[in-house]
C-alpha distance (Angstrom), angle and dihedral (degrees) to the residues before:
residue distance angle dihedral
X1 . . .
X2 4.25 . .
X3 3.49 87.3 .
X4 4.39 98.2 51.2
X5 3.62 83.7 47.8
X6 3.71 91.1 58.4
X7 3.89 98.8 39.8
X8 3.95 98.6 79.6
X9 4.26 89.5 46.3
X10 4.08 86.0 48.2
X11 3.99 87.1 51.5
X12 4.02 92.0 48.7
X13 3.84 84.9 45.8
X14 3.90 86.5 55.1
X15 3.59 89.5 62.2
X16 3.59 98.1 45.1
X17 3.90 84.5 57.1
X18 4.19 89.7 49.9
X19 3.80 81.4 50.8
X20 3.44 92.2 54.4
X21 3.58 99.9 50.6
X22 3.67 91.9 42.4
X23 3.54 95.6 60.2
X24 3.86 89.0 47.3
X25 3.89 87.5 59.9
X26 3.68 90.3 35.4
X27 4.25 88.0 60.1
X28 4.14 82.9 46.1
X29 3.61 90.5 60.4
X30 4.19 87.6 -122.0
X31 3.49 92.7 129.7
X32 4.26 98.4 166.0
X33 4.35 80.6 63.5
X34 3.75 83.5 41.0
X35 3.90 90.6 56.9
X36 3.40 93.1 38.8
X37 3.76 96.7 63.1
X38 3.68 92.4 44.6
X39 3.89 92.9 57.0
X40 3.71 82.8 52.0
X41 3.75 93.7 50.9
X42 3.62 93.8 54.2
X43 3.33 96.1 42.1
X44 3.95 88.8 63.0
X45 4.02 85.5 38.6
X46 3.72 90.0 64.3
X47 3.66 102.9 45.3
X48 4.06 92.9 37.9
X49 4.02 84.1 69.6
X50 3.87 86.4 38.6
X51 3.90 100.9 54.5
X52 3.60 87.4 41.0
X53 4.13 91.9 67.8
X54 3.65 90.2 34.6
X55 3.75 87.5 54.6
X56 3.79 99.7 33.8
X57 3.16 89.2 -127.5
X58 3.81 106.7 122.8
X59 4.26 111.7 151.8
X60 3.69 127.5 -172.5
X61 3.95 79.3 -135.5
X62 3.33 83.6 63.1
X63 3.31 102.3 55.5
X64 3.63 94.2 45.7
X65 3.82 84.7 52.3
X66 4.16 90.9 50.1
X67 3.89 91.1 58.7
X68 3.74 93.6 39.7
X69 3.68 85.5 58.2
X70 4.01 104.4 43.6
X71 3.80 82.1 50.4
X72 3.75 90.4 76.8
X73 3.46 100.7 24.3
X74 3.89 104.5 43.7
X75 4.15 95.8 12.8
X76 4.53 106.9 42.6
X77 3.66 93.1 21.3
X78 4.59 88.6 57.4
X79 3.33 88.9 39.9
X80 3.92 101.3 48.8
X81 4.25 89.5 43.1
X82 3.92 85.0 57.2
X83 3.59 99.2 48.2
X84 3.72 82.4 55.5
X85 3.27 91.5 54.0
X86 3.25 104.4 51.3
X87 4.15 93.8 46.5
X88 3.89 87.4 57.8
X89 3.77 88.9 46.3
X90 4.17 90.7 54.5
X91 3.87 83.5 42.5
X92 3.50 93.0 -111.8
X93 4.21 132.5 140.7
X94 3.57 112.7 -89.9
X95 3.52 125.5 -111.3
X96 3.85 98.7 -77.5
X97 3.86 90.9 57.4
X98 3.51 97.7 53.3
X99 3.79 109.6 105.3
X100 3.93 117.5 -167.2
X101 3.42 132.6 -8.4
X102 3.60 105.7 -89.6
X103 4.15 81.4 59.8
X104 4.05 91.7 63.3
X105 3.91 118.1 110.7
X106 3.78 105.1 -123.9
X107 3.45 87.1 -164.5
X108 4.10 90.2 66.7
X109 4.00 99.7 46.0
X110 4.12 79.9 76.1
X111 4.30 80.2 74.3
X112 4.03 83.5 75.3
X113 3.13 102.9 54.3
X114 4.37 76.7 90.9
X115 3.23 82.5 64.6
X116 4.08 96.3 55.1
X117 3.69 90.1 42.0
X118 3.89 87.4 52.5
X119 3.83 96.7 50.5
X120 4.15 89.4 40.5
X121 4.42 86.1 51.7
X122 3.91 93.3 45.7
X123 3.76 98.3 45.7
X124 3.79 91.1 50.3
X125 3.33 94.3 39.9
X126 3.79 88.0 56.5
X127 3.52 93.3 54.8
X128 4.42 97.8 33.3
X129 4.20 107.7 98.9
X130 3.47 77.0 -163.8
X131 3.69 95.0 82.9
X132 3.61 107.6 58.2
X133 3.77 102.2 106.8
X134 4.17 99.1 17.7
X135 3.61 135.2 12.8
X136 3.96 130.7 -117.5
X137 3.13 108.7 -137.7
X138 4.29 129.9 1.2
X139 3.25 115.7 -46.0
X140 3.86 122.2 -125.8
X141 4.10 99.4 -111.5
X142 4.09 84.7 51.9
X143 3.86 96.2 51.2
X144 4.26 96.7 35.6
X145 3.74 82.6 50.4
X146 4.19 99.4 47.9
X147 4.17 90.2 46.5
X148 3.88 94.3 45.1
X149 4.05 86.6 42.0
X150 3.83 81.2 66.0
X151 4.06 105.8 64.8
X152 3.73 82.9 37.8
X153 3.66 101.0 64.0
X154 4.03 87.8 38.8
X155 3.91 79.3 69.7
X156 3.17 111.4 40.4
X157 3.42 116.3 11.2
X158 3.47 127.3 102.2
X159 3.95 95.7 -136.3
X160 3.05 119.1 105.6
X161 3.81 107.0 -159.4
X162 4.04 87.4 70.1
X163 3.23 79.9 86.0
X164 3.68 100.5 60.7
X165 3.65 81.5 59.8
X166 3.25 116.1 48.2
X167 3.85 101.9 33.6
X168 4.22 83.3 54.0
X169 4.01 105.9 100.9
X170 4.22 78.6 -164.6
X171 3.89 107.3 43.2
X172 3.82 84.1 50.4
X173 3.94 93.9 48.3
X174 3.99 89.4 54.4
X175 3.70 93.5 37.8
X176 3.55 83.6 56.1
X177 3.63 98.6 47.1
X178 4.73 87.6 49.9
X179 3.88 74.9 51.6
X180 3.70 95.1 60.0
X181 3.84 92.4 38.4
X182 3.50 98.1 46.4
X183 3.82 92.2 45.5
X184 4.23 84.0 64.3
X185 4.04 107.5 26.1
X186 3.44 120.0 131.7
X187 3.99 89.3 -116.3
X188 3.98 120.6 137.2
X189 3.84 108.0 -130.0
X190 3.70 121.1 -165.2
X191 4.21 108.5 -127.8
X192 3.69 134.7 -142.2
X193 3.43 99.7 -120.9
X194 3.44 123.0 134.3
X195 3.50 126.7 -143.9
X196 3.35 103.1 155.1
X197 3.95 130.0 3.2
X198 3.89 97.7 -134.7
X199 4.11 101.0 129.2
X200 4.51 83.9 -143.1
X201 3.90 94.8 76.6
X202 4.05 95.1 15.0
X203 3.96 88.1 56.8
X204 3.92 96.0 112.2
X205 3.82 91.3 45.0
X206 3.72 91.3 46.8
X207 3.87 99.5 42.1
X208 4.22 81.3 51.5
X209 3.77 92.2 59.6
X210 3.31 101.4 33.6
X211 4.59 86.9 61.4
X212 3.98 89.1 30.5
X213 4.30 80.0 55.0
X214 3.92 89.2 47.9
X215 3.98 96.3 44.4
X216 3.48 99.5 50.5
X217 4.15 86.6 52.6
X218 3.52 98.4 49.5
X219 4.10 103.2 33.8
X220 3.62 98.4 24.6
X221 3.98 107.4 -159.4
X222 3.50 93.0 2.1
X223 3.81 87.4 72.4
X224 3.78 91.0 72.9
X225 3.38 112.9 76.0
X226 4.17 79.3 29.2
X227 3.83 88.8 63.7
X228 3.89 94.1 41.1
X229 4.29 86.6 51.9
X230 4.20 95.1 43.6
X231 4.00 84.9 47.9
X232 4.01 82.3 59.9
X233 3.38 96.1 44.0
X234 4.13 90.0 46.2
X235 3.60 92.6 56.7
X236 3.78 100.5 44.5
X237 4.09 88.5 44.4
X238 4.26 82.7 52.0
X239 3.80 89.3 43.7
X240 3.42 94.3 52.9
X241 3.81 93.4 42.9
X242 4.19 87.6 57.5
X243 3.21 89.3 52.6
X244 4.05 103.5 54.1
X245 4.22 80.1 46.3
């Protein structure tokens, strides 16, 4: 029985070593790596939570641990991939070129403020009753995933308009700053946990996978920050919808 209590602590550990290695990347300015550890980390984030209620296992340790974890992963690792972005956008060498401290961009230290606005959302969340069956405000996984979505389709993507984006010092200084807001609004977020699998009181969650499932087939990475925006739109649509009842 020890070792079940453990498993769901060694899965959120898991992610805290994807976070890890994603910020090492991150720093290296090899962002697809980068992303690819992230993905991992949130992968074990979601079933960590997951095996714990299958398990009945659930800890406040564990919980504690969870945030700890999503700090690095979807809180440094956001923050970093920004800061690279916005040195390349001022045309200036990425973070593993700078030497000294007088030799740091000012200008690019505004790319962590994701990070702040990450450790401010998980510490409240951690101690907000409020958040047991939805979240207020974006959770961490959703943002790390939208910012790091961005670099990604620079390099691969056939759109073009990424690059309108990412190559703007200002579009990423205000998408930054909705990052931080978002992060901390006072908006009720529907959240994929599962309780039960019945499709009746699952039918938001399902209807949300079912689209993010069709997205990511037709438009590839494009569907990314697509997904993260429809799950917005999902949850004020079902907000509004409570309300009327």
């Amino acid at each position: 029985m020890k070792i079940l209590k453990f498993i769901p602590n060694l899965l959120t550990l898991l992610n805290l070593l994807s976070g890890c290695l994603a910020v090492v990347y991150a720093v290296n300015n090899q962002i697809q790596f980068s992303v690819m550890f992230v993905m991992l980390g949130i992968f074990f984030d979601f079933f960590d939570g997951f095996a714990a209620r299958l398990l009945h296992v659930q800890s406040e340790l564990g919980k504690q641990l969870d945030s700890l974890a999503d700090m690095v992963t979807s809180g440094v690792v956001p923050g970093v991939v920004m800061v690279q972005m916005l040195l390349k956008s001022g045309n200036q060498e990425p973070l593993n070129y700078i030497n000294g401290f007088e030799s740091f961009p000012f200008l690019a230290m505004i790319g962590f403020s994701i990070t702040l606005a990450s450790c401010y959302r998980l510490a409240n969340f951690n101690i907000d009753e409020n958040q047991i069956e939805n979240f207020v405000g974006l959770p961490t996984p959703a943002n790390a995933l939208f910012i790091l979505s961005l670099p990604l389709m620079h390099m691969y993507s056939e759109y073009q308009y990424i690059s309108y984006v990412v190559d703007n010092q200002y579009v990423l200084l205000l998408i930054t700053v909705l990052s931080c807001y978002m992060l901390n609004a006072k908006i009720e977020l529907f959240a994929l946990k599962f309780k039960t699998f019945g499709f009746v009181k699952n039918k938001l969650k399902y209807v949300f996978l079912i689209l993010s499932f069709i997205l990511i087939v037709l438009i590839k990475l494009a569907a990314i920050p697509t997904i993260i925006l429809m799950y917005l739109a999902l949850s004020m649509i079902s907000n509004t919808k409570k309300k009327k009842a």
